[in-house]
C-alpha positions in Angstrom: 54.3 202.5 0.3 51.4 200.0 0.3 51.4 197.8 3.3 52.1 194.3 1.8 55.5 196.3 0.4 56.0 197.7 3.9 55.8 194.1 5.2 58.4 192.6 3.0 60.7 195.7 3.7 60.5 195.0 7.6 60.6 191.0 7.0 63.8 191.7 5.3 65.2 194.2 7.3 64.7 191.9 10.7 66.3 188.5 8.7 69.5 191.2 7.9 70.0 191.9 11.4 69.8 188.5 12.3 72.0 187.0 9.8 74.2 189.5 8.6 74.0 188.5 5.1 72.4 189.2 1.9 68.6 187.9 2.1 67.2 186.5 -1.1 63.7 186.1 -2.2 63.0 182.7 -1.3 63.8 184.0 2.5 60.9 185.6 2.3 58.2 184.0 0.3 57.5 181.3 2.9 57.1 183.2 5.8 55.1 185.7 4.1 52.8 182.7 2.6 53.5 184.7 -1.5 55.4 183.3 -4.5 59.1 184.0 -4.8 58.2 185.9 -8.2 55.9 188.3 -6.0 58.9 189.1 -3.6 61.2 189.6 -6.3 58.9 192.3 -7.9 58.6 193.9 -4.7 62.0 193.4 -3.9 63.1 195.2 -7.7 60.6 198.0 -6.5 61.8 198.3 -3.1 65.6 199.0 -4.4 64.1 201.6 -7.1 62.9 203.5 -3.8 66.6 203.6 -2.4 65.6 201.2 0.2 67.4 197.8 -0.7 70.3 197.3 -2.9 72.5 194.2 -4.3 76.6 193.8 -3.2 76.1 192.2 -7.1 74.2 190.8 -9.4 73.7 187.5 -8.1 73.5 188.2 -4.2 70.8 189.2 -2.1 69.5 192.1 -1.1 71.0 194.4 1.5 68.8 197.4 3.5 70.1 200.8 3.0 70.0 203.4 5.9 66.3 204.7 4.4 65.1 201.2 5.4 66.4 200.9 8.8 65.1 204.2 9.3 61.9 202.9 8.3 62.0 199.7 10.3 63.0 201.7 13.6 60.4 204.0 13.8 57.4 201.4 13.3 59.0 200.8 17.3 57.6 204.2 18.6 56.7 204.8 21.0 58.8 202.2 22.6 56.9 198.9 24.3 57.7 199.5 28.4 60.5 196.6 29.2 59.7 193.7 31.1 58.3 194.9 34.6 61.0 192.5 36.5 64.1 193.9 34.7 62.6 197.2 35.2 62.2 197.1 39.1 65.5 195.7 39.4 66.9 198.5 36.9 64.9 201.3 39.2 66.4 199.9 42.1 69.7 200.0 41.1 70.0 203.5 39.5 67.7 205.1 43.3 70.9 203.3 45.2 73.5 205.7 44.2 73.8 209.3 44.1 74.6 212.6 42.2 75.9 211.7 38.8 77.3 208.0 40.3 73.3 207.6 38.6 74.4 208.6 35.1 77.7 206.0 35.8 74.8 203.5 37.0 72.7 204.1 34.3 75.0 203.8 31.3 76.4 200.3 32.8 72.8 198.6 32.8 71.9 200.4 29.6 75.0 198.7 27.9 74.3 195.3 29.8 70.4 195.0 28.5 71.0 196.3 25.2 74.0 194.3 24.3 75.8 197.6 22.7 77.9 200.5 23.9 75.8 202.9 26.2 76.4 206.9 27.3 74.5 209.3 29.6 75.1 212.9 28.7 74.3 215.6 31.3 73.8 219.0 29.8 76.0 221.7 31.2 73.7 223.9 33.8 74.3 227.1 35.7 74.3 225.2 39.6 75.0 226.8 43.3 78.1 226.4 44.3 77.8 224.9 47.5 81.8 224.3 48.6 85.0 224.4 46.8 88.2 222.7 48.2 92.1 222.7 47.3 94.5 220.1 48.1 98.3 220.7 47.2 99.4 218.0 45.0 102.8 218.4 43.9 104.9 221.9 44.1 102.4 224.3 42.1 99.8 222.3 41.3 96.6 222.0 43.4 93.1 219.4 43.6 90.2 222.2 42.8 87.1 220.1 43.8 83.9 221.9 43.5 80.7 220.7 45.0 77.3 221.9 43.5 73.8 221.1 44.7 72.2 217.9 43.7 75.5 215.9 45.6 77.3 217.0 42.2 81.0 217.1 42.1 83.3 218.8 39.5 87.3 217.9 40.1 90.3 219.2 38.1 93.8 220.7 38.5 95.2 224.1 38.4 98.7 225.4 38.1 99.4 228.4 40.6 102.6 229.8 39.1 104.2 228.7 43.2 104.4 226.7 45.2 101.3 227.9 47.9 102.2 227.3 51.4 98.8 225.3 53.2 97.7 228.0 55.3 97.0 230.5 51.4 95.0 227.6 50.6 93.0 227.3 53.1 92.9 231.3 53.3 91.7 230.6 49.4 88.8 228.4 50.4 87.7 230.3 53.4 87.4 233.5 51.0 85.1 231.4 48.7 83.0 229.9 51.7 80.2 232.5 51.8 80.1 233.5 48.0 76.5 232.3 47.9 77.0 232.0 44.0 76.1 230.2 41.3 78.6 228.5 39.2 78.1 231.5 36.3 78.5 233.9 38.3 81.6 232.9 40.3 84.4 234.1 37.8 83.1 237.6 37.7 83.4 237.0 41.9 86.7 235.6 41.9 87.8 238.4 40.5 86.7 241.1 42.3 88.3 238.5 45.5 91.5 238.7 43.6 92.1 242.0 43.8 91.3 242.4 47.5 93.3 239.4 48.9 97.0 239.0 49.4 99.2 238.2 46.6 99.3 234.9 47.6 95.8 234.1 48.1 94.7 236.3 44.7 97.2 234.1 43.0 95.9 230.5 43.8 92.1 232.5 43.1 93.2 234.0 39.7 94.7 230.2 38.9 91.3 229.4 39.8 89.3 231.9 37.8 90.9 230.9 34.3 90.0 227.3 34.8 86.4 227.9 36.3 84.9 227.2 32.6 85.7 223.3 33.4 83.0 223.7 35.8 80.1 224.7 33.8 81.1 222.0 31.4 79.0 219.1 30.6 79.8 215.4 31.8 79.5 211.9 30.4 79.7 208.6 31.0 80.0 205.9 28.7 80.1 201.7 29.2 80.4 198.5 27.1 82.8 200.0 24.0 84.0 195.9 24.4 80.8 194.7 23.7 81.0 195.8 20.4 83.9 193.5 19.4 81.4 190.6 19.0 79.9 192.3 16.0 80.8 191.5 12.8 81.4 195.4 12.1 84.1 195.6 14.8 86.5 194.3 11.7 85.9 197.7 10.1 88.7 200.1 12.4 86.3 203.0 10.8 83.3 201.2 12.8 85.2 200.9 16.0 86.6 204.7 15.8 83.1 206.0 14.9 82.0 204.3 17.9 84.9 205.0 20.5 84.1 209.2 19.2 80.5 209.0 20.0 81.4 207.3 23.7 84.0 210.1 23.9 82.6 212.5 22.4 78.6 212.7 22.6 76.6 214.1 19.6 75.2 217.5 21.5 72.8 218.8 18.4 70.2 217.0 20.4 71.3 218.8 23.9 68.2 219.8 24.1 65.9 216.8 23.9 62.7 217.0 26.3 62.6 214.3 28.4 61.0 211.3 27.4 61.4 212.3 23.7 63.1 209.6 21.7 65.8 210.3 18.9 66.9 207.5 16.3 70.3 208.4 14.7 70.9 206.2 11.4 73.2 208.2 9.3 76.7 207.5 10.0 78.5 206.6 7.0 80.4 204.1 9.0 77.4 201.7 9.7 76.8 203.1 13.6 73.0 203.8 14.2 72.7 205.6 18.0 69.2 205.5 20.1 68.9 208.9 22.2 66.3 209.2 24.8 65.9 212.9 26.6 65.1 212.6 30.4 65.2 215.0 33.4 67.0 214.2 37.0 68.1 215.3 40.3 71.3 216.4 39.1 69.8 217.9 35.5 68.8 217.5 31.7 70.4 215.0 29.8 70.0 211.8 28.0 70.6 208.0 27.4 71.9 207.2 24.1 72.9 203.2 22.7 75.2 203.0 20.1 75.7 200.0 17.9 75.9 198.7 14.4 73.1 200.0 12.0 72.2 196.2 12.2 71.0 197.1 15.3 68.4 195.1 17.4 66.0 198.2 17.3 62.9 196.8 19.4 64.6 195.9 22.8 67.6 198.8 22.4 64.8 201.5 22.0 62.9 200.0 25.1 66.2 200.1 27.3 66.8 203.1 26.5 63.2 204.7 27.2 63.6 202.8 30.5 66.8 203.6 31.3 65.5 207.6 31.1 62.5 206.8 32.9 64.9 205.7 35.7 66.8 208.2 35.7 64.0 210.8 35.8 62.6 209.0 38.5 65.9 209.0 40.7 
């Protein structure tokens, strides 16, 4: 693609996002100092390329996901965010601790951006450092687990009784000098079952078959609202696409190196998703904004590259 065609692709693309409408020739021409006749032929050989098409025959044109593609990527590497809203950024995320950072991060990533936000923290074979049961009604019981980093993992098991106080804390205190890591633990557990009391083994095998929620990866998501002031919020396919990512993180790009940027454009249902790898205290992860594929690329790729460079700082 020659670069006066490039130009009028990008013109087009950025007068789409901000006017969520059809953009006609004449939208173009001035800015771009040509004819309307030149921007219609480009504009015919643009849509022969897949990149543009027409809602009908009379309307404007409309870019297709090849063209925001396109546009996007002409915004990498990303332009560093303005060095004020950084500082204050970096300042907030370095206040907090342990994963309340990924919380952090996701809410300021969602309230610079304008769009839903969600830090993903890849699933990682910690030390368990302590592990503590509370009774909380007849045979259910707290497990809360904490690894190093100041990370926390809580969730619930059921016994099969009702275990008197002094079997849980007989539970915890066999569990206290593991030295483990969380892999490891179930084949310790166990090994612990079998040579504790019936009462203690059974709170420890409860334990055991729930372990797996430990080693599992967390998220945390902010601003889903924030998408109701786009004009795509009146498609309930646009709003459930978007709810499932926040939910639901896209994990084929678990594995992103910090600092490397991912642009997601293909969802059918018109939601584009800006991914940015980073490295932290508490682990791998990333920093993903999700919006409409009329997205406001420049600044939601910039947040999100700073938003990861915070977090790898912290």
């Amino acid at each position: 693609m020659d670069a006066r065609r490039q130009q009028v692709l990008h013109l087009l693309v950025e007068h789409y996002i901000g006017s969520n409408r059809p953009i006609a020739s004449r939208d173009l021409a001035k800015p771009l100092g040509v004819s309307s006749a030149t921007i219609r032929f480009e504009l015919a050989a643009l849509e022969e390329m897949g990149l543009l098409y027409q809602p009908h025959t009379s309307a404007g044109r409309v870019p297709t996901r090849d063209a925001y593609r396109n546009y996007a990527h002409q915004f990498l590497p990303p332009k560093p965010l303005h060095e004020a809203a950084k500082a204050r950024m970096d300042a907030a995320i370095s206040r907090v601790d342990g994963e309340n950072r990924l919380r952090m991060a996701a809410q300021i990533a969602s309230s610079l951006s304008g769009y839903a936000a969600v830090t993903v923290l890849k699933p990682r074979d910690s030390k368990v450092e302590a592990i503590y049961l509370s009774l909380l009604s007849d045979d259910r019981v707290l497990v809360v687990v904490v690894l190093e980093g100041n990370v926390a993992r809580e969730f619930v098991i059921d016994a099969g009784f009702k275990p008197e106080r002094i079997t849980l804390e007989r539970a915890e205190d066999s569990v206290r000098n593991l030295k483990t890591t969380v892999r490891e633990m179930q084949v310790k557990l166990l090994l612990l079952e079998h040579q504790s009391s019936p009462g203690v083994g059974g709170v420890l095998k409860a334990l055991r078959e729930r372990w797996g929620e430990t080693v599992q990866g967390v998220n945390y998501s902010s601003g889903a609202s924030q998408m109701l002031s786009e004009p795509e919020s009146r498609d309930a396919d646009f709003l459930r696409g978007v709810l499932e990512l926040l939910e639901h993180p896209n994990t084929s790009n678990s594995n992103l190196p910090p600092g490397s940027v991912n642009l997601s454009v293909d969802d059918p249902n018109g939601i584009s998703a800006i991914q940015v790898g980073f490295r932290s205290s508490v682990g791998l992860g990333s920093v993903a904004i999700v919006g409409p594929t009329r997205m406001r690329y420049p600044h939601a790729i910039s947040v999100a590259k700073a938003v990861s460079d915070a977090l790898s700082l912290a």
